[in-house]
LUMNU-513999 format. One record per residue (C-alpha): x, y, z; residue in three letters. Coordinates in steps of 0.05 Angstrom, whole numbers, plus 32768, in hexadecimal, padded with zeros to 4 digits. Layout:
<pts>
XYZALA ...
</pts>
This chain:
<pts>
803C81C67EB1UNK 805381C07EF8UNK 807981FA7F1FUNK 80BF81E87F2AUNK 80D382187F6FUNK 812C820F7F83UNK 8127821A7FC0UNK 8165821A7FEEUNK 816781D98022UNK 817F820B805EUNK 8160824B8053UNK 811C823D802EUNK 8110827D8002UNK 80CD82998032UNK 80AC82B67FE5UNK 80B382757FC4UNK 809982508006UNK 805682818004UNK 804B82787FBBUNK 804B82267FD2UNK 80198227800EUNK 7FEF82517FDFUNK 7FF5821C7F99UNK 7FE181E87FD5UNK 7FA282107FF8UNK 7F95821A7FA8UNK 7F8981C87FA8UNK 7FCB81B87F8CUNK 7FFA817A7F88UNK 8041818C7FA0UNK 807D81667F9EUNK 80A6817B7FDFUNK 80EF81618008UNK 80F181398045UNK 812081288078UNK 811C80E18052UNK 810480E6800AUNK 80D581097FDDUNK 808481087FEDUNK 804F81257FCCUNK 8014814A7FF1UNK 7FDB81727FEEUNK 7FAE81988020UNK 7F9081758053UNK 7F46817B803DUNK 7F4C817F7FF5UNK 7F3081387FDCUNK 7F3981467F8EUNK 7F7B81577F9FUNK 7F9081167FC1UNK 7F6780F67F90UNK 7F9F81117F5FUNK 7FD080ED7F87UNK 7FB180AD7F89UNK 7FB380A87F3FUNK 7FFF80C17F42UNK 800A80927F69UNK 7FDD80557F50UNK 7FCE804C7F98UNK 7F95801C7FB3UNK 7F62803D7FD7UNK 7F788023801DUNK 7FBB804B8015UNK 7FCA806C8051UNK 7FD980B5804AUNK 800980DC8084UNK 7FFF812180A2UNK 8041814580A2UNK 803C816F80D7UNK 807081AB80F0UNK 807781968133UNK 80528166816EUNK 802781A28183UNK 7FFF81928142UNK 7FF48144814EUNK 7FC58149818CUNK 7F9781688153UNK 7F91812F8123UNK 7FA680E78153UNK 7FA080D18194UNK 7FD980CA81BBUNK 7FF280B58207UNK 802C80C9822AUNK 80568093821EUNK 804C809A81D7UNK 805580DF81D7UNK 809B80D581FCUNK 80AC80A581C6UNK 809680D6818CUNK 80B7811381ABUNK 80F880EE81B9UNK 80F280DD8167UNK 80E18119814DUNK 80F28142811CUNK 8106810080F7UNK 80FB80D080C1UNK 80C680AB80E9UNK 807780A180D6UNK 804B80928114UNK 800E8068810DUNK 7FD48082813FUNK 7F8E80808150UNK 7F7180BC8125UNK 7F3D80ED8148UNK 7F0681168124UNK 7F2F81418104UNK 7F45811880DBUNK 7F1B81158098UNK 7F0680C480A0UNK 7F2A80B78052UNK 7F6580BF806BUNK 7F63808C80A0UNK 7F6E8045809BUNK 7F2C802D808AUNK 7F297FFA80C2UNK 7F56801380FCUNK 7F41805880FCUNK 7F85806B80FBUNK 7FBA80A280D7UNK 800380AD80C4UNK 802080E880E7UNK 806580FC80D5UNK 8097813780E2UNK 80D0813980BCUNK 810C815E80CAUNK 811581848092UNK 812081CB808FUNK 80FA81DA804BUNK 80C481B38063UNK 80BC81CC80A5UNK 80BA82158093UNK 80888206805DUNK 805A81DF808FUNK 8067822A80BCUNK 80478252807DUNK 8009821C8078UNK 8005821C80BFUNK 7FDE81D580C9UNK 7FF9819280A9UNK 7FF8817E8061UNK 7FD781368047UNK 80178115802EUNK 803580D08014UNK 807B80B87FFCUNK 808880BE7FB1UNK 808B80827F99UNK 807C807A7F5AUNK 805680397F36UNK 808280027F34UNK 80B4801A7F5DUNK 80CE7FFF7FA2UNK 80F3803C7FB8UNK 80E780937FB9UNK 80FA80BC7F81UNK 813A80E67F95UNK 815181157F5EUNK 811C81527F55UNK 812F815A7F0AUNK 811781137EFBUNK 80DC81217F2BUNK 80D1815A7EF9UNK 80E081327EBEUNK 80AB80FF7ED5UNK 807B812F7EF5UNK 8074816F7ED1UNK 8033815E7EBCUNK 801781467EF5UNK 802481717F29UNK 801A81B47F40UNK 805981CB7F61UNK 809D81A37F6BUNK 80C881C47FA7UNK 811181AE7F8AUNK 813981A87FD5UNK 817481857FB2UNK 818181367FB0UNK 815E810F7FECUNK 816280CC800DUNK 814280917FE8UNK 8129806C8025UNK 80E280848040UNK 80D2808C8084UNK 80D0805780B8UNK 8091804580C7UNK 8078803C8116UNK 80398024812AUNK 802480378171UNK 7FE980188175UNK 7FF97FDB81A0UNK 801E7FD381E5UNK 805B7FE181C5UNK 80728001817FUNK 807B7FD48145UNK 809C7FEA810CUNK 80757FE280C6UNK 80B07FF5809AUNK 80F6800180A8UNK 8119803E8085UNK 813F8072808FUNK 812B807B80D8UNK 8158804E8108UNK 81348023812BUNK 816880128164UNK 8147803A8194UNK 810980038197UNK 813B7FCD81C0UNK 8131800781F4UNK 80EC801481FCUNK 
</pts>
């Protein structure tokens, strides 16, 4: 049986967000809020733990995973990245965006794209989310949750509950989110391409 944490979307209980970073340097599966929908996560180097996910999830192994990170100070760590891109990222940031880039050695290599060498890197601007990501202090292994069958994110955190008691370790209830995911940006070519449109607008692209 999963723990089920309220906490509140603009001031994130600090107890309840300890008891969290601890249930995920434990090697749990937790359920958290984004700026865009529900993901589910676990610590970065915890293989059984993503493992976990993958059967969640059904996923294929090629899945591509995303570091949610606090802030841009944390990316240089885990991808490469030039200025221009860097501009770009800052100028999108905190947002609903996930950035595609060449991953570097800190990066545990099954969590990159298999053949590219690359990784997901995401800040989101939520509140809950970025104080938790504080009390970890480095990024958490994440993806969207989406369950089998589905085409879009779960929303409501009592059905997540409903559906996922059993499965996970911790479900952070942040109140109803989006159902899009997170636009996806590769920026691994001359210019960014988007891999899938969602709830980050992608207007800004015309411009660059």
């Amino acid at each position: 049986m999963s723990q089920y944490f309220e906490v509140h979307p603009d001031n994130p209980q600090k107890r309840l967000l300890k008891q969290a970073v601890q249930i995920i340097r434990d090697g749990g599966v937790v359920v958290y809020p984004t700026d865009s929908s529900y993901a589910i996560g676990c610590h970065l180097g915890d293989k059984s733990a993503m493992e976990r996910i993958h059967r969640i999830r059904r996923l294929d192994k090629n899945h591509n995973f995303t570091l949610v990170c606090r802030d841009l100070g944390e990316i240089a760590t885990y991808a490469q990245v030039d200025n221009i891109n860097y501009r770009l990222m800052k100028s999108l940031t905190p947002g609903p965006y996930t950035f595609i880039l060449k991953a570097t050695r800190e990066v545990p290599r099954r969590l990159q794209n298999p053949k590219r060498k690359t990784i997901g890197l995401r800040i989101p601007d939520n509140v809950i989310t970025q104080e938790f990501l504080g009390e970890l202090n480095e990024p958490i292994m994440s993806s969207t949750l989406i369950m089998p069958g589905e085409d879009l994110p779960m929303t409501d955190p009592y059905q997540i509950r409903l559906y996922l008691e059993h499965e996970v370790d911790l479900i952070i209830d942040g109140g109803f989110s989006g159902y899009q995911p997170s636009t996806v940006v590769d920026l691994m070519g001359e210019r960014p391409e988007i891999l899938r449109e969602g709830s980050g607008p992608i207007d800004w692209l015309v411009e660059h």
